[in-house]
Every structure is written in structure tokens, then in C-alpha cells.
C-alpha positions in Angstrom: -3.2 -22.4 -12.0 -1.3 -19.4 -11.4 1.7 -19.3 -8.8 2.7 -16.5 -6.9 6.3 -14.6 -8.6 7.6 -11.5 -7.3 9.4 -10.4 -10.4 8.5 -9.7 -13.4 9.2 -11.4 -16.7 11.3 -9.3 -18.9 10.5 -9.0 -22.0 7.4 -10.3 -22.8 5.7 -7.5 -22.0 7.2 -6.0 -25.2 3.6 -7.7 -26.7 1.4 -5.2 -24.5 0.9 -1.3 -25.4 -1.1 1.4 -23.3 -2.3 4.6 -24.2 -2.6 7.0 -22.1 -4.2 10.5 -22.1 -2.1 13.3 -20.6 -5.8 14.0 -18.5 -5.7 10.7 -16.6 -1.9 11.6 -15.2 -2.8 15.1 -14.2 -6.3 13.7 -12.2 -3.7 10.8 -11.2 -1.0 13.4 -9.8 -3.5 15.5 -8.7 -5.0 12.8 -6.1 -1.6 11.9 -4.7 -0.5 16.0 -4.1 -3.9 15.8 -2.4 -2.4 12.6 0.0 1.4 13.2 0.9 1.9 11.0 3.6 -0.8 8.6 3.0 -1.4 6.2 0.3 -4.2 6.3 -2.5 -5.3 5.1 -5.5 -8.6 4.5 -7.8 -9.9 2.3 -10.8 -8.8 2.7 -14.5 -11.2 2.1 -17.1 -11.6 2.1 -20.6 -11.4 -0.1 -23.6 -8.7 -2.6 -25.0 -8.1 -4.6 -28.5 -6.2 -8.2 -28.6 -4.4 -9.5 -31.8 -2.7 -12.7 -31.1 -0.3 -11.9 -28.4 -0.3 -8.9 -29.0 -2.8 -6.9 -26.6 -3.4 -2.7 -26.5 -4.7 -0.9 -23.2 -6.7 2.4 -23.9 -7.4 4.6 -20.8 -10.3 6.5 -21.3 -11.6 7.1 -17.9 -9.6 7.5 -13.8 -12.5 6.9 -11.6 -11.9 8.5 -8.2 -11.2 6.7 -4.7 -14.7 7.7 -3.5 -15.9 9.6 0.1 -15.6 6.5 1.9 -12.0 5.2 0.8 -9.6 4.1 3.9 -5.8 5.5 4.2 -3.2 4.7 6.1 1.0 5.2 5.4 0.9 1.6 4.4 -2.4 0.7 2.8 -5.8 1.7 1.2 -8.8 0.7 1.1 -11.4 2.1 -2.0 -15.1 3.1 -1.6 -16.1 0.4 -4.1 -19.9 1.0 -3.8 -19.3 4.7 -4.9 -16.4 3.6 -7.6 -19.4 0.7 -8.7 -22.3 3.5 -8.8 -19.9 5.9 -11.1 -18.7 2.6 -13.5 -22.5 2.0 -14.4 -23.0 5.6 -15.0 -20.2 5.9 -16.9 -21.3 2.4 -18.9 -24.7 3.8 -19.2 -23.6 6.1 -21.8 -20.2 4.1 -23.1 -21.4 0.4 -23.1 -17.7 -0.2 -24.6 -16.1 0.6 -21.2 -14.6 -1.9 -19.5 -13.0 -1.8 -15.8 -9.4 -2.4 -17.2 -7.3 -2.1 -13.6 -6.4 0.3 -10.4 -3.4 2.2 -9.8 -1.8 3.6 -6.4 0.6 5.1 -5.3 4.0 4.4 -3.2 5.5 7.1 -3.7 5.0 7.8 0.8 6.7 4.6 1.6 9.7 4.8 -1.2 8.8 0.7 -2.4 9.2 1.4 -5.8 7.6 -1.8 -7.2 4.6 -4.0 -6.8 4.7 -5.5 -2.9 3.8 -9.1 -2.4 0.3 -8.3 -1.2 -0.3 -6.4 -4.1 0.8 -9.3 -6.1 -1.4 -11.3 -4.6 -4.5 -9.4 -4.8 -4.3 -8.8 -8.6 -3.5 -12.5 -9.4 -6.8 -13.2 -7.4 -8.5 -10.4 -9.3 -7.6 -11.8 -13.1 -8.4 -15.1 -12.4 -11.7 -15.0 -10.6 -14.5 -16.2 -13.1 -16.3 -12.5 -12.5 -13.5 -10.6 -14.0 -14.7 -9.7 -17.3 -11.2 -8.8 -18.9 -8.4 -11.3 -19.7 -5.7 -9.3 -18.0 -5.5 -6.8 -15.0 -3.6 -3.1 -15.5 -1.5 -1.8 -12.4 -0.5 1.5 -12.3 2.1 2.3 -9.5 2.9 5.8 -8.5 6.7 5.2 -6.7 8.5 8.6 -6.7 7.8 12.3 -6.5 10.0 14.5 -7.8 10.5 18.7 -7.7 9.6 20.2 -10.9 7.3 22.6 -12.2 6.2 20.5 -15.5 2.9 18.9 -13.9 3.5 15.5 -16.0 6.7 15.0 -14.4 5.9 15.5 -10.6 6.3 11.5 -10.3 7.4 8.5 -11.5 4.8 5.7 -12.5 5.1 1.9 -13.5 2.9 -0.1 -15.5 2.5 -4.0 -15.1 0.2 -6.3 -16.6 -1.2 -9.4 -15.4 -3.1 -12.1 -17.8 -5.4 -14.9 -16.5 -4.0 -18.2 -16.4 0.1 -16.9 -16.2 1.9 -17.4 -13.7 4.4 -14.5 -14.7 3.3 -10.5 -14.4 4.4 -8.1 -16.9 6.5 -4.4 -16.6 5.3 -2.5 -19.7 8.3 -0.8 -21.1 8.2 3.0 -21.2 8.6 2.9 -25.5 5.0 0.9 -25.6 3.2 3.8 -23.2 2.1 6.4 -25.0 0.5 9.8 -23.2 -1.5 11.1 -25.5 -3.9 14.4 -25.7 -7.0 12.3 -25.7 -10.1 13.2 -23.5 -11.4 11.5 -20.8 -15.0 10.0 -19.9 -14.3 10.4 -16.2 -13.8 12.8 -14.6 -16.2 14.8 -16.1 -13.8 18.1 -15.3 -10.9 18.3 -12.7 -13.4 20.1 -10.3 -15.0 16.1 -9.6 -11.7 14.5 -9.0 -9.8 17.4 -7.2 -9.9 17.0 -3.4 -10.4 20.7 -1.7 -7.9 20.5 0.7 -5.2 22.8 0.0 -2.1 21.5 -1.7 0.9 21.0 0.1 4.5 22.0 -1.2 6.6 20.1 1.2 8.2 17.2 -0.1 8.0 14.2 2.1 10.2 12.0 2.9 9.6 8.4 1.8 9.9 5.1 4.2 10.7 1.9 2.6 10.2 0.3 5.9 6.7 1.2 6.5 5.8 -1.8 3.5 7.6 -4.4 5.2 6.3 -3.6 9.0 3.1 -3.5 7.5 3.5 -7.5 6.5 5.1 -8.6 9.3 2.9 -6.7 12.2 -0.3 -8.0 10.0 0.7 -11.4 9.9 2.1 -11.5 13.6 0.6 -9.1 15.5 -2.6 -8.8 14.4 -3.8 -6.3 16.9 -1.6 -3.7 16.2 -2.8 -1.3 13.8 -1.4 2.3 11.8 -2.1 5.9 12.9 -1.1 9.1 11.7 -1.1 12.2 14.3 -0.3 15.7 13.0 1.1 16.6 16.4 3.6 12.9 16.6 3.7 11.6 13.1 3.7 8.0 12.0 2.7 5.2 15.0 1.8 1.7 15.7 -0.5 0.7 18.7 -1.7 -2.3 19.7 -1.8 -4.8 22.8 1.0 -7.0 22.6 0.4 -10.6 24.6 2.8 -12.4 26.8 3.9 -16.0 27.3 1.7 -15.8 30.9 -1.3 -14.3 29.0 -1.4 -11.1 29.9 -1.3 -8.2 27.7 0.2 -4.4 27.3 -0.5 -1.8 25.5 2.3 -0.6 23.2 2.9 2.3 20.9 5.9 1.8 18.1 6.7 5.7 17.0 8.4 6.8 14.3 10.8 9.3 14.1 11.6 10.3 10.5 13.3 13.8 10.8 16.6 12.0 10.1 17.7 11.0 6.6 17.4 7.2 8.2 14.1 6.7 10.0 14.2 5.6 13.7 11.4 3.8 16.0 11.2 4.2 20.0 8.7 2.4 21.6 6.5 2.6 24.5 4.4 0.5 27.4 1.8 2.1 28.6 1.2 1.2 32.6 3.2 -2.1 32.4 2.9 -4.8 35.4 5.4 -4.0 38.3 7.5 -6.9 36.6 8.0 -5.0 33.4 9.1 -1.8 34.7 12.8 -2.6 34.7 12.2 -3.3 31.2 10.0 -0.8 30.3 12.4 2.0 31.4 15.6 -0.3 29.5 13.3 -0.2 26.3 12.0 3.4 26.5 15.9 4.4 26.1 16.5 2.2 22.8 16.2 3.1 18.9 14.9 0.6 16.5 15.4 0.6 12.6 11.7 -0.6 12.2 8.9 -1.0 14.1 8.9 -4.8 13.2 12.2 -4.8 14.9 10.9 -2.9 18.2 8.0 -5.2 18.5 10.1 -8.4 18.6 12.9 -7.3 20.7 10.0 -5.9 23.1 8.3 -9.4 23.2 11.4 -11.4 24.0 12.8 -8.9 26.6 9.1 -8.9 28.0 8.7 -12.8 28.0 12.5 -13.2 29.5 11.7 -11.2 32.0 8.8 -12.7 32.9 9.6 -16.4 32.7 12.3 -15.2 35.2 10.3 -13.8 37.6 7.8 -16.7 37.5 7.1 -19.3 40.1 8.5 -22.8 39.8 5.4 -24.0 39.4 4.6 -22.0 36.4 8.2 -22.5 34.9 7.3 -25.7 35.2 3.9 -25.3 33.0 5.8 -23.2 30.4 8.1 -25.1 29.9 5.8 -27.8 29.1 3.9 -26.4 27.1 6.6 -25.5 24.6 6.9 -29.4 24.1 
């Protein structure tokens, strides 16, 4: 039984090489200039050989996201019936093709390794009796760079994760080697290309975004990630109270500064909340985890002080 581990063994993944054609970095790169400020991603596939330890990734194939895929600054979600409908396409004509892993891309958020969710996921994945490979490949996009040689425009990772370990693997960059081999999918560039124009703006990454993501979904499951063109980056959601009633708060962020800063907002708070409101409304947060639990307790103080004896009384009894 495999434990969760949020490093990698060094080392060992000295046993595992990947080849890689130059093809499935450009459609990689190619996807993520397409999605600055939102993350993305798709499946690998291809073939692999085992000798002992000793196990050798070949990427033959970088099937696309798909119409339907979800994106947010701090998750994504792939179309997998369209990503399933291309694999048995694909394995129609190539019956050696296997669905060797995903990649996706940080690079937006500035984590520049595998977060704990991610962990999680692809320990589930190898180990689930459906999984026809002994391993899982993760490719991980974490850092765009200004240049004008298209291999270079950002900075990947490779880790490996085999059924039945407990430990995941970095792939040293001397056992990945880019090679000019071609590719089964895409076809040409013109299928994986999205046709939105490209932008040439750099953004700015936001290694916060990762970790509000995991604290807001584990403890404030109603809030939820939006992206405006006109306000940028925003959580909203309806935040509850100790006396059960509930407001509806937005969590902005404003990343114009080298340092990212969060205000927040209550929209038409009870006549107990204004004073607090207003006190809030003037405030700067480093996170938007951060604004959402000093907004709670200033909220719930002021309400437990405003409260009848009576319902003190039933408060305080229920935290017993």
C-alpha cells in the first residue's frame, strides 16, 4: 500500500529514461502561450520498455485538453471523453500505444513542483487495477521564460510514479532526451494550436493561488475561482456565520505589485456587520486564505457580541 510523500526520492530515478521528440514540447508550449493566466494540460502517450529496474519512456503522441476541458488560475479539469475518443483512434492504427501519463502546467501560479493534490491523484491513478501501465509519467510546466528559441520558452519537470511505491521519482535532465522524432498525435500543429491569438505579455506568477486553492476547498467549500478581464483574479462565495446566517463575499486580487495583495468585500451585510464591513473593506491581505479567516472571526466576534443573552447562552453551549 502506497503512502502519500511530498518529496521525491533522489536518486533512484537515475533507473528511468524518457525520450522525447522536440514536436511534443513545441504542441506542449504551444498550449500553455495559448493559456497565460490559466492552467492546462493534456495526456502523453506512447510506448515504454522495462529491463529489470531499469524502465525507458518513449513519447510518441501529446493528445490535446479537448473542447470541453475546465480552467481556472488554480486548477483544470480535461475533456476526457474527447481525450478517450482520440486515444482509440490513435490505438486503432498504433495498437502499441499506451496512455503513459499527463502533464500541466504551473508556470501561472509560480509552484514549481508537484502540489499535494497532484500527488494524490497520480498515486490513485498507478495503483487502480484499470491502469494498464506499471508507472505514471508527470510532466510539469513551472516557469516561462523570455527568449526567442521556441524549446526554451519554459522550464518543465519530469517525475515518475510506479505502482506499489510509496516514493515518486524526479527524472534527471541527463536521462531526458528531446529528440527529432515524429509524433502520432497531433496529426499537424493546425489540430493542437488553439486560434486565439498569442499573447506577448509575460505574466506574473502567484505561488499563493496553489495554497488558497487547498485551504478554501477544504474549508470553504462554497467559494469558488473567477477570472474577469476587466478585475483580474477573484474568489466568491457565501461565507456562514456562528448564528447561521450567511454573506456573500468576494476575495480580489491585486497582482500589479511585485508581491500580490487581496482586499475583500461583503456584499449587503446585516446592519450588525457594517462596522466591520467598512473596517475590512480598508485592509490588505497576503492571500485570500488569509482574508477569509480574519473575515470569519471579525464577523463571528462581532456577532456573538451583539447577541442576546439568551443566544450567548446557546453558543456557548454548543461549543461544549
Amino acid at each position: 500500500m502506497w503512502k502519500r510523500k511530498d518529496k521525491v526520492t533522489p536518486g533512484l530515478g537515475a533507473d528511468i529514461r524518457i525520450i522525447m521528440p522536440t514536436a511534443a514540447l513545441t504542441s506542449i508550449f504551444d498550449e500553455c502561450d495559448s493559456f497565460d493566466c490559466d492552467e492546462t494540460g493534456g495526456r502523453l502517450i506512447g510506448s515504454y520498455t522495462t529491463h529489470g529496474s531499469k524502465l525507458t519512456i518513449n513519447v510518441s503522441g501529446i493528445i490535446e485538453p479537448g473542447p470541453q476541458a475546465r480552467r481556472t488560475a488554480v486548477s483544470f479539469f480535461q475533456d476526457g471523453e474527447y481525450q478517450e475518443g482520440i486515444f482509440r483512434r490513435i490505438e486503432s492504427q498504433h495498437p502499441e500505444i499506451e496512455h503513459l501519463g499527463n502533464w500541466h502546467t504551473h508556470h501561472v501560479n509560480g509552484l514549481s513542483t508537484l502540489s499535494g493534490g497532484d500527488i494524490d491523484t497520480y498515486n490513485r491513478i498507478v495503483n487502480h487495477h484499470n491502469h494498464n501501465t506499471p508507472f505514471f509519467y508527470a510532466l510539469l510546466v513551472t516557469a516561462r521564460h523570455k527568449t526567442s528559441d521556441s524549446l526554451r520558452r519554459y522550464s518543465v519537470k519530469h517525475y515518475v510514479f510506479r505502482r506499489g511505491e510509496s516514493d515518486f521519482y524526479e527524472i534527471p535532465p541527463q536521462h531526458v532526451e528531446i529528440t527529432n522524432g515524429s509524433l502520432v498525435w497531433p496529426i499537424s500543429m493546425r489540430h493542437f494550436k488553439n486560434d486565439r491569438p498569442q499573447k506577448t505579455v509575460t505574466p506574473r506568477t502567484h505561488p499563493e493561488r496553489v495554497y488558497d486553492r487547498d485551504i478554501i476547498q477544504e474549508f470553504y467549500q462554497g467559494f469558488r475561482p473567477f477570472v474577469s478581464q476587466e478585475i483580474g483574479m477573484y474568489w466568491r462565495g457565501l461565507l456562514e456565520f456562528l448564528d447561521g446566517s450567511k454573506v456573500e463575499v468576494v476575495v480580489l486580487e491585486d497582482s500589479s505589485a511585485d508581491v500580490a495583495k487581496y482586499s475583500i468585500t461583503l456584499r449587503e451585510p446585516p446592519e450588525a456587520l457594517h462596522r466591520v464591513a467598512d473596517q475590512l473593506a480598508q485592509r490588505n491581505f497576503p492571500s485570500a486564505r488569509a482574508a477569509l479567516i480574519t473575515t470569519e472571526r471579525m464577523c463571528n466576534r462581532a456577532l456573538y457580541h451583539q447577541a442576546p443573552r439568551s443566544l450567548k447562552h446557546e453558543l456557548q453551549h454548543k461549543e461544549r
